[in-house]
KOLGUKOL-731247 format. One line per field, with one value per residue (C-alpha): residue in one letter; chain; x, y, z. Coordinates in steps of 0.25 Angstrom, whole numbers, plus 5000, padded with zeros to 4 digits. Example, Ala and Ser with C-alpha at 12.3 -4.5 7.8 and 13.67 -1.06 7.14 Angstrom:
% residues 2
drenti	c(a,s)
zaza	c(A,A)
x	c(5049,5055)
y	c(4982,4996)
z	c(5031,5029)
END
This chain:
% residues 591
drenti	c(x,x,x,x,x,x,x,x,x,x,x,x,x,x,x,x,x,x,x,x,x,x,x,x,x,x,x,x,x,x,x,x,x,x,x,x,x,x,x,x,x,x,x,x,x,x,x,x,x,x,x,x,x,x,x,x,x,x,x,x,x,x,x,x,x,x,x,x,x,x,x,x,x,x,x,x,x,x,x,x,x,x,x,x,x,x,x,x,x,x,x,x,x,x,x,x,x,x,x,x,x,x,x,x,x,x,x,x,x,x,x,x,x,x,x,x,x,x,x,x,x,x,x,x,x,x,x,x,x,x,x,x,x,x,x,x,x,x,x,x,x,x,x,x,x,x,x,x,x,x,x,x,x,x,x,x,x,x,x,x,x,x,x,x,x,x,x,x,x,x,x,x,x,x,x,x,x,x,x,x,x,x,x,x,x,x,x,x,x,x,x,x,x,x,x,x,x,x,x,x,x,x,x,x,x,x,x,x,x,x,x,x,x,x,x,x,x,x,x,x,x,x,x,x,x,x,x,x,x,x,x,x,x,x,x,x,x,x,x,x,x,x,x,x,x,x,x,x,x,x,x,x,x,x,x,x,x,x,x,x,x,x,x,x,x,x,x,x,x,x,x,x,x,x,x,x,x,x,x,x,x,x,x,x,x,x,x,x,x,x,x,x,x,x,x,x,x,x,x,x,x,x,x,x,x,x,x,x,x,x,x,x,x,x,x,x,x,x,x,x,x,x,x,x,x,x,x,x,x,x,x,x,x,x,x,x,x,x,x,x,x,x,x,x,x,x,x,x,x,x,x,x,x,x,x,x,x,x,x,x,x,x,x,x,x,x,x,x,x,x,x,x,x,x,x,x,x,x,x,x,x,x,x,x,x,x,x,x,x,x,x,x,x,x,x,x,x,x,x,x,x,x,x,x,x,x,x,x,x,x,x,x,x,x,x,x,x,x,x,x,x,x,x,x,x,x,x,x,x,x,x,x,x,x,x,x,x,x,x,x,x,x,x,x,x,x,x,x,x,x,x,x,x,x,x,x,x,x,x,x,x,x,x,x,x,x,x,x,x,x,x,x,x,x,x,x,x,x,x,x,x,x,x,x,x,x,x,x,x,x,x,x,x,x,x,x,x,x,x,x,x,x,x,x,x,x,x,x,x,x,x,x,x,x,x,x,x,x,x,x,x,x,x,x,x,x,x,x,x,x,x,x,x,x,x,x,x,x,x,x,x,x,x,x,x,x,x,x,x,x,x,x,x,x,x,x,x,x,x,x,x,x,x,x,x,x,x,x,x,x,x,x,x,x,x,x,x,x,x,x,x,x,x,x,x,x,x,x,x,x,x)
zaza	c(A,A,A,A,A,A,A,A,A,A,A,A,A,A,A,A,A,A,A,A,A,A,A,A,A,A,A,A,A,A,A,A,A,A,A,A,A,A,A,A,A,A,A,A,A,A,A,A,A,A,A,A,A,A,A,A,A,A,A,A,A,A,A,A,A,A,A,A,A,A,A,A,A,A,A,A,A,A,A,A,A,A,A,A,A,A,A,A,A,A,A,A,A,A,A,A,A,A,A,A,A,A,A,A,A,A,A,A,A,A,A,A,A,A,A,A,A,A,A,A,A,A,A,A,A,A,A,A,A,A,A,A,A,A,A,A,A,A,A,A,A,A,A,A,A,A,A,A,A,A,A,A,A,A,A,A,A,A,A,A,A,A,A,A,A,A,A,A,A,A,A,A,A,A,A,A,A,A,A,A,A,A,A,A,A,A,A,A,A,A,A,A,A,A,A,A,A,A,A,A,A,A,A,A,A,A,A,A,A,A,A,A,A,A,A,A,A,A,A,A,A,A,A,A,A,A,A,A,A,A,A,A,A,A,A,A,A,A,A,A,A,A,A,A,A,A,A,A,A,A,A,A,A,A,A,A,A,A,A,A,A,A,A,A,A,A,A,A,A,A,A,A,A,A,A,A,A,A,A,A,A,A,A,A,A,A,A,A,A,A,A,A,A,A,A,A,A,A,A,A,A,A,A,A,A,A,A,A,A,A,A,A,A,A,A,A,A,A,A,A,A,A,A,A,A,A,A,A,A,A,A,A,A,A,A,A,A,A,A,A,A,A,A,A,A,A,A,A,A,A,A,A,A,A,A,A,A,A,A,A,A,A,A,A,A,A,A,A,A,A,A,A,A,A,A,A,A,A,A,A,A,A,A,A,A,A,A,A,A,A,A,A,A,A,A,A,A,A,A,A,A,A,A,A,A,A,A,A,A,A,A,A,A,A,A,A,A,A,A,A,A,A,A,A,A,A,A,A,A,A,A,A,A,A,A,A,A,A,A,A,A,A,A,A,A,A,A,A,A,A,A,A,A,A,A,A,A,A,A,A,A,A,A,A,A,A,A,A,A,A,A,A,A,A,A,A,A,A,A,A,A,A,A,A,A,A,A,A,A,A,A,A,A,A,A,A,A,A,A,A,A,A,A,A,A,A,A,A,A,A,A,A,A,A,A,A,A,A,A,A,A,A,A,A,A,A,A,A,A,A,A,A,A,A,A,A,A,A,A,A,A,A,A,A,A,A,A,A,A,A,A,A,A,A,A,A,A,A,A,A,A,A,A,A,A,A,A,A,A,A,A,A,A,A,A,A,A,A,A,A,A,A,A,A,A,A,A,A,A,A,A)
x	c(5000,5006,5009,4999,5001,4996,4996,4991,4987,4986,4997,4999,5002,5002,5004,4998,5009,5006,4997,5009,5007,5018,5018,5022,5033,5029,5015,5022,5031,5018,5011,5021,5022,5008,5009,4993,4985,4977,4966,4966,4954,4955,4944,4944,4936,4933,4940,4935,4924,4927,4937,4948,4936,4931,4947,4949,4938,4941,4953,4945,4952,4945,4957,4970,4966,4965,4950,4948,4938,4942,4938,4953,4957,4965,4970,4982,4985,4981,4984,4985,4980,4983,4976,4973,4960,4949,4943,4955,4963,4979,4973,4978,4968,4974,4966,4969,4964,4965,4965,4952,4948,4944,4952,4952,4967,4973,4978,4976,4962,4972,4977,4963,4963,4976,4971,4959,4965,4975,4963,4958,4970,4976,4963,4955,4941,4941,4932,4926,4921,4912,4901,4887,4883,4887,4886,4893,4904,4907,4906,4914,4925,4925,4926,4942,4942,4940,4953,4959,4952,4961,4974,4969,4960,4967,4972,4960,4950,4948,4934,4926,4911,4920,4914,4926,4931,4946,4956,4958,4947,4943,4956,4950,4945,4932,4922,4917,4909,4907,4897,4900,4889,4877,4864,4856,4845,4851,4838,4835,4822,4816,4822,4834,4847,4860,4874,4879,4868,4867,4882,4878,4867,4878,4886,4876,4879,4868,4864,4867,4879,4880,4892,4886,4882,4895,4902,4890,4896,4909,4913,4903,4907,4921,4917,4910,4921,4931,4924,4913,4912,4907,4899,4894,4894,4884,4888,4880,4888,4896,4892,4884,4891,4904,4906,4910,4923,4927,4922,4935,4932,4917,4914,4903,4894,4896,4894,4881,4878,4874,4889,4894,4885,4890,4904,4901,4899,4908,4920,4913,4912,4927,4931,4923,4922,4938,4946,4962,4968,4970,4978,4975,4979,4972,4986,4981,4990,4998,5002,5018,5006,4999,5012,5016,5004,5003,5017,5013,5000,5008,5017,5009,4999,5011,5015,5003,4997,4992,4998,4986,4982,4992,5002,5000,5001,5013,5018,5013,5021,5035,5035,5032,5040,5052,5049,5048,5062,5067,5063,5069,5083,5083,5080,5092,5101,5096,5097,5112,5116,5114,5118,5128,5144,5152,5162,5153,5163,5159,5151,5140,5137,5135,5124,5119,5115,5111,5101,5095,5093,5089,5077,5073,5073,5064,5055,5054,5051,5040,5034,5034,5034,5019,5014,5029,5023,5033,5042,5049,5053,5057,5067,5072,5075,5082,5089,5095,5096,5104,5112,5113,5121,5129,5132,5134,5143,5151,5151,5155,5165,5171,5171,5177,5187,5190,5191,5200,5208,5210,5211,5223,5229,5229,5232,5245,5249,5259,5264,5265,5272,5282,5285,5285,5298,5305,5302,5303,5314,5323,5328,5317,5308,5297,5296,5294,5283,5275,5273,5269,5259,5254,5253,5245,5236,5233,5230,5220,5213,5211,5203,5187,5176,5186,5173,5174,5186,5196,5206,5204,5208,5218,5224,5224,5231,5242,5241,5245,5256,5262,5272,5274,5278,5288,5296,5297,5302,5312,5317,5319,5327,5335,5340,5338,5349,5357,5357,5360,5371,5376,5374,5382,5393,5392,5391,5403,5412,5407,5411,5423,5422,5418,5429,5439,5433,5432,5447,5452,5442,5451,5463,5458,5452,5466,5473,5464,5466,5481,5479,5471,5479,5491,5482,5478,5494,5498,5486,5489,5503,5498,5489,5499,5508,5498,5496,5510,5510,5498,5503,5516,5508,5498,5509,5517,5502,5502,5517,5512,5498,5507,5517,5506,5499,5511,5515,5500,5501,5514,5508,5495,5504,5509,5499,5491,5503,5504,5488,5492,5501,5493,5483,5490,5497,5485,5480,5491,5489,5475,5479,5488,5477,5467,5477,5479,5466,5464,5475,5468,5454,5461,5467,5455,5449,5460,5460)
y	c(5000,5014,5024,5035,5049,5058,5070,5078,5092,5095,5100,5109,5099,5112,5127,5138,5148,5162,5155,5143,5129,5123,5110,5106,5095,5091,5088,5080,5072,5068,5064,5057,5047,5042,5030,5028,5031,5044,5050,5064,5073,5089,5100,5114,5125,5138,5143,5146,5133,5125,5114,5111,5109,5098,5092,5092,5083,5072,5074,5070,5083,5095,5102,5102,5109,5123,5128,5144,5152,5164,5169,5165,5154,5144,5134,5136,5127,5112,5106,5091,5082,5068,5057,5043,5040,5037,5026,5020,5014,5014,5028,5043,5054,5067,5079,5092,5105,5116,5128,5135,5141,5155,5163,5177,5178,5169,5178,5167,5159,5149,5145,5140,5132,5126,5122,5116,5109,5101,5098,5089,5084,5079,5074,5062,5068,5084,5089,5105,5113,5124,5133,5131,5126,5121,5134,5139,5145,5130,5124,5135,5133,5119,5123,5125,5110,5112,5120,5107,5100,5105,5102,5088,5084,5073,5077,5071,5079,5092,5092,5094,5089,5076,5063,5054,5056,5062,5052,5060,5064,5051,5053,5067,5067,5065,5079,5081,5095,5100,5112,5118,5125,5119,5126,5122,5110,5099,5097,5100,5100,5098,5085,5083,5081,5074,5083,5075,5078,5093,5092,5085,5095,5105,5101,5097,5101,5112,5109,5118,5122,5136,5144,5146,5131,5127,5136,5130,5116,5114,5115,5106,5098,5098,5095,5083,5078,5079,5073,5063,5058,5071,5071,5084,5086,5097,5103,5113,5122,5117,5126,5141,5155,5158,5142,5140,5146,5137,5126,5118,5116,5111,5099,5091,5094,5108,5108,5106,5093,5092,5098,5087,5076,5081,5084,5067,5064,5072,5065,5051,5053,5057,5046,5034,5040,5045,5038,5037,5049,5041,5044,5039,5024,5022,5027,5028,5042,5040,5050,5051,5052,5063,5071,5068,5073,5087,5090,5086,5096,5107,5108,5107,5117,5128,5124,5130,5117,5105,5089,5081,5069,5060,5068,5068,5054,5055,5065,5055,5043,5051,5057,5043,5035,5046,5044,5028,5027,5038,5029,5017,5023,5029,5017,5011,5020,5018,5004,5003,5013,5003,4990,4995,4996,5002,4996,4984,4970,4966,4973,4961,4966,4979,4976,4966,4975,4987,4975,4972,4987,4989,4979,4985,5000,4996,4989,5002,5007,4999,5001,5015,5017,5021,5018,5014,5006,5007,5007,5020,5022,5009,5009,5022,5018,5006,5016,5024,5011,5007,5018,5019,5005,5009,5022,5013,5002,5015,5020,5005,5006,5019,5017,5003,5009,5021,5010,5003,5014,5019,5004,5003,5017,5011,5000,5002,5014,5008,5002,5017,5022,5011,5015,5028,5025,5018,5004,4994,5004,4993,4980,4971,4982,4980,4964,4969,4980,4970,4961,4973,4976,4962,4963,4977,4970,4957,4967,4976,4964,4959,4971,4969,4979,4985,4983,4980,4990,4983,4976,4987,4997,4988,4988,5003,5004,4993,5001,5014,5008,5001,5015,5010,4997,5000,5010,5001,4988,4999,5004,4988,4984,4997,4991,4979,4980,4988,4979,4966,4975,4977,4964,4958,4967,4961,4948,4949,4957,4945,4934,4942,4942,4928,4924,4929,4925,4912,4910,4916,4905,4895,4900,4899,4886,4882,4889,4881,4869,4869,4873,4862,4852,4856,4855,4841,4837,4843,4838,4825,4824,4828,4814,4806,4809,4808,4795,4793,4795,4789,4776,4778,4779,4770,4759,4762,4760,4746,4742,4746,4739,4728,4729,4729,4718,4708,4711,4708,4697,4691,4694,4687,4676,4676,4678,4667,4658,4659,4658,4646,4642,4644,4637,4624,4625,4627,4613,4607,4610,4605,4592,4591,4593,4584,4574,4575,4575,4562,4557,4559,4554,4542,4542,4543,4533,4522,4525)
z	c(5000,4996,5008,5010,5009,5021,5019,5033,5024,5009,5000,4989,4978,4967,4971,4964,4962,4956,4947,4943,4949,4957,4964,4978,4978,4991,4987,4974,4984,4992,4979,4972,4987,4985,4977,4979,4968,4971,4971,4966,4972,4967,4969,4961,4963,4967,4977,4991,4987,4997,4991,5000,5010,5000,4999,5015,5016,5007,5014,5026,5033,5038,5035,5024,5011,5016,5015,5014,5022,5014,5000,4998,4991,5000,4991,4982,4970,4972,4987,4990,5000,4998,5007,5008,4999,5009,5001,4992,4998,4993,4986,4989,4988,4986,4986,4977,4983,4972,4971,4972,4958,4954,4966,4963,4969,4957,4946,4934,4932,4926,4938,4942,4928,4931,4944,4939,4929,4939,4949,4937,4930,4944,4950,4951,4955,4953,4962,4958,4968,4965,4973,4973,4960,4947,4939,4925,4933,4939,4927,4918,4931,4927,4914,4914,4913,4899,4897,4902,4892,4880,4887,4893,4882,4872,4858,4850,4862,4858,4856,4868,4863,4858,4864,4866,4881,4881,4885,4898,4901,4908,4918,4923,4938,4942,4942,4957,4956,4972,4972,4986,4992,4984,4985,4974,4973,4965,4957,4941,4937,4948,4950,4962,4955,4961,4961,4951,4941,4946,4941,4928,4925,4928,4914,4905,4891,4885,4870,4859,4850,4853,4859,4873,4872,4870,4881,4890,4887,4887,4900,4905,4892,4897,4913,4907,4898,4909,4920,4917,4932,4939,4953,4958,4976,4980,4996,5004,5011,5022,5033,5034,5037,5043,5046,5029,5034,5045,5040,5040,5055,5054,5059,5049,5061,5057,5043,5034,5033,5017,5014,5025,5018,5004,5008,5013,5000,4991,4999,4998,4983,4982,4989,4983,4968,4968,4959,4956,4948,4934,4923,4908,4907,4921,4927,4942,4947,4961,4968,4960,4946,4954,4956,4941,4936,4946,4942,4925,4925,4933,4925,4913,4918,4923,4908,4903,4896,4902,4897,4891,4900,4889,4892,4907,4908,4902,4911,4921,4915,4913,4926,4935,4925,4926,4940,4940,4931,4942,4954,4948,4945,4961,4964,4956,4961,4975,4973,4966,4977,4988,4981,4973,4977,4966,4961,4960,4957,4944,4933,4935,4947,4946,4934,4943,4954,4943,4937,4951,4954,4940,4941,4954,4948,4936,4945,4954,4940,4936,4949,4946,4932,4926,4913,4907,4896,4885,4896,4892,4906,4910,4897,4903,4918,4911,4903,4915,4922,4912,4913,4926,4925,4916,4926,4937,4929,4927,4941,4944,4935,4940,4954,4953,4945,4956,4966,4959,4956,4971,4975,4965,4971,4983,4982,4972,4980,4986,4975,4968,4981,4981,4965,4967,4978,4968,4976,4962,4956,4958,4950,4952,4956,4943,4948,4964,4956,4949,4961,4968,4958,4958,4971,4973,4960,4969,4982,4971,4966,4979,4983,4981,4976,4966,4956,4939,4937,4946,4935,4924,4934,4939,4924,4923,4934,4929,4917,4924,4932,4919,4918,4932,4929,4917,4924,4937,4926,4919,4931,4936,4924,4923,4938,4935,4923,4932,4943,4935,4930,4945,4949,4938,4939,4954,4951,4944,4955,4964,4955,4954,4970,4971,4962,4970,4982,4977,4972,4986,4993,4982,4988,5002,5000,4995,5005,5014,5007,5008,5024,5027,5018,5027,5041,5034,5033,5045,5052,5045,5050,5064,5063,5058,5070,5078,5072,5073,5089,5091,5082,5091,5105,5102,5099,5112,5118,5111,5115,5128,5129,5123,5133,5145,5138,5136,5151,5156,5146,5154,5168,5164,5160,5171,5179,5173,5174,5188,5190,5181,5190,5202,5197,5195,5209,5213,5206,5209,5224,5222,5217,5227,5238,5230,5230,5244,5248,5241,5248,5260,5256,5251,5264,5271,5263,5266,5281)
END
């Protein structure tokens, strides 16, 4: 369900400047946020009638529009009230107060035309207020319809007795014809009449040719043609004397009851019989279709023409199509703001996300869009989408190549400082200088979100440094040379050196050789005599040991001779005793 609009008090939707019509942008701003379908209410008539009254009680108010108890007009231009429709629901009545006509103060009558003429053009029921009765000065009042007629009125149309119905003329409002103040017997004939035939009575077309006849007709011709659903509302007067100018603060109680009962029924009608402000094609106006169309006839009318109803719904369909193609490219923007970091990585993602957005800004489009059948519009929005990828692949492009750049700055700085000393001025120095740039490459490409730019700047940058790079391999072999030079002419002095070095270490090692040949010999001779004494000693040893062992020999001879000899004296003197003691057993035995 749309949000309703509340508005606490009316507004004044167009001024009435010095006789040049201006409108409010606050009064646009309220209008263009109802999305409800409206129904449009505006009342014209003589000032000092009685109209804001009217307007403030469909409002169901005592008090908004301003109501005059003055002779002087109180209501300047057209003033706006929009409320929730009492009887429609998800419908917005808005209710348009004009200026009263006929005021004496106004310098140019054609102020009061141009008035008129926007009551009806904007309105869905058009409600005229007049005094008293329908007379000839109501009717001729009416009458500036007809100078409508020829700026409204199709190009085939211009003849006002034809009998083919304009093609706008079925989207003009309703006629309600309010007589204020009624005194007459609705009667004719001496029959009672309704309002409503009192009213049709009121435009019957006279017979005859003639001139007069004529002038008599067409505006009651024109009335006809313009509204065929008319309803007429009689009122007494509200109250007696001095209270018609306080009557803002009577209660019903206080008023006359007939003018509270037809008051009753004059709101009951505008609420049951209202119906939505339609345009040709059965386009149903919302409140952004109201605000194109108040800005359209304004600025036609201060123009000095007014657009035919084709040419309004024209109007109608550029301005909220413009507008539809506008939302959806905010909305775009608002949506790539918020999902988009430039650089993106690859190309393929940034048309990824500008897909995704785009298929959400045309369907904020088609939501919006009206009447877009050759889909004029929506070719266009997909025009400046279009080129708003191409913009953003651009600023993706240029802000991946900025990074880039400032990364490479930073990161090959050091590189450029160590240069700029004179680091790789050296033999060798273009080697040490290429495996610092690989290096400073590996640590670039490392580095993520550089986006789609990130190799070809990288190359530009090489590119650049090239100079860089001859001037470091120039300065390398100019030193390299010179120090293969140098290194030669040393490499020669030290095989010189080591030559000479090396015949002295001969001579040494000879020198050596000859010394150590002479310690050998002498050392030689030493251990022969030491064999010499040794032999010498160790054969005295032996005479000796043989000596000791030839004299142990002979006393263990002798020894064992002796032991021998013992022995066998000691046998010898056992015999003898076994021999005697046998002599004695034997003796023993004989005796």
């Amino acid at each position: 369900m749309a949000p309703e609009i509340h508005m606490s008090e009316p507004m004044c939707l167009i001024r009435n400047t010095e006789e040049h019509l201006m409108t409010n942008q606050e009064a646009l701003r309220i209008l263009s946020a109802i999305t409800q379908p409206v129904v449009v209410v505006a009342i014209v008539g003589l000032y000092r009638t009685g109209k804001s009254y009217l307007m403030n009680k469909l409002a169901g108010k005592e008090r908004g529009f301003s109501v005059g108890s003055t002779v002087q007009s109180h209501t300047k231009g057209i003033w706006m009230w929009c409320v929730p429709h009492p009887q429609k629901p998800d419908h917005t009545l808005v209710l348009l107060d004009t200026e009263g006509l006929g005021d004496v103060e106004k310098v140019d009558e054609k102020n009061d035309t141009q008035i008129f003429a926007l009551a009806i053009l904007l309105s869905s029921i058009f409600v005229y207020n007049t005094m008293n009765k329908i007379d000839q000065g109501a009717i001729d009042l009416l009458h500036n319809v007809t100078e409508l007629t020829d700026l409204l009125r199709t190009r085939n149309s211009s003849d006002p007795n034809q009998t083919e119905e304009p093609a706008e003329v079925s989207f003009f409002p309703d006629l309600v014809w309010t007589l204020r103040d009624f005194f007459l017997g609705l009667e004719a004939n001496g029959q009672a009449i309704s309002s409503d035939e009192y009213l049709e009575n009121s435009l019957k077309l006279k017979e005859g040719t003639d001139e007069r006849t004529q002038t008599f007709n067409l505006p009651r011709l024109c009335i006809q043609k313009f509204f065929p659903v008319k309803k007429c509302f009689v009122f007494d007067s509200p109250a007696r004397g001095s209270k018609l100018s306080q009557l803002q603060t009577l209660s019903d109680d206080e008023l006359n009851p007939d003018f509270v009962q037809d008051l009753s029924e004059f709101c009951s009608h505008i609420f049951t019989h209202s119906k939505t402000k339609t345009l040709p094609g059965g386009i149903q106006v919302n409140g952004p279709r109201l605000e194109s169309l108040v800005l359209t006839y304004v600025d036609a009318i201060n123009s000095g023409a007014l657009p035919s109803m084709e040419n309004t719904v024209v109007t109608l369909v550029r301005r909220e199509n413009s507008a539809a193609v506008q939302k959806a490219i905010d909305h775009y923007d608002q949506l790539m703001s918020q999902r988009v970091q430039l650089p993106t990585e690859t190309l393929q993602e940034l048309l990824d996300l500008h897909r995704t957005c785009e298929q959400e800004a045309l369907g904020i489009f088609r939501k919006h869009s009206f009447k877009d059948d050759d889909q004029y519009f929506q070719k266009e929005l997909e025009s400046l989408l279009s080129a708003k990828q191409d913009e953003l692949c651009k600023k993706n492009v240029d802000a991946s190549a900025a990074l880039c750049s400032n990364l490479l700055q930073s990161i090959f700085k050091p590189l450029e400082q160590e240069v700029a000393q004179g680091v790789y001025a050296k033999p060798g120095g273009h080697s040490l200088f290429l495996q610092r740039m690989e290096q400073l490459k590996a640590q670039y490409r490392q580095r993520p979100g550089k986006g789609t730019q990130a190799e070809e700047v990288l190359q530009k940058y090489l590119n650049a440094k090239e100079p860089v790079s001859n001037t470091i391999l120039q300065t390398d072999q100019a030193l390299t040379a010179k120090e293969r030079q140098r290194k030669e002419e040393q490499a020669r002095a030290e095989a010189a050196l080591a030559e000479t070095r090396r015949l002295e270490a001969l001579r040494l090692q000879e020198e050596q050789r000859r010394a150590e040949q002479q310690r050998r010999h002498q050392e030689q001779l030493r251990q022969i005599e030491a064999e010499r004494v040794k032999f010498e000693e160790e054969q005295r040893r032996i005479r000796r040991i043989q000596e000791q062992k030839a004299q142990e020999e002979a006393a263990r001879i002798k020894a064992e001779q002796e032991a021998q000899l013992r022995a066998l004296q000691q046998q010898m003197e056992a015999m003898r005793e076994l021999s005697h003691r046998r002599h004695r057993h034997n003796d023993c035995i004989i005796s």
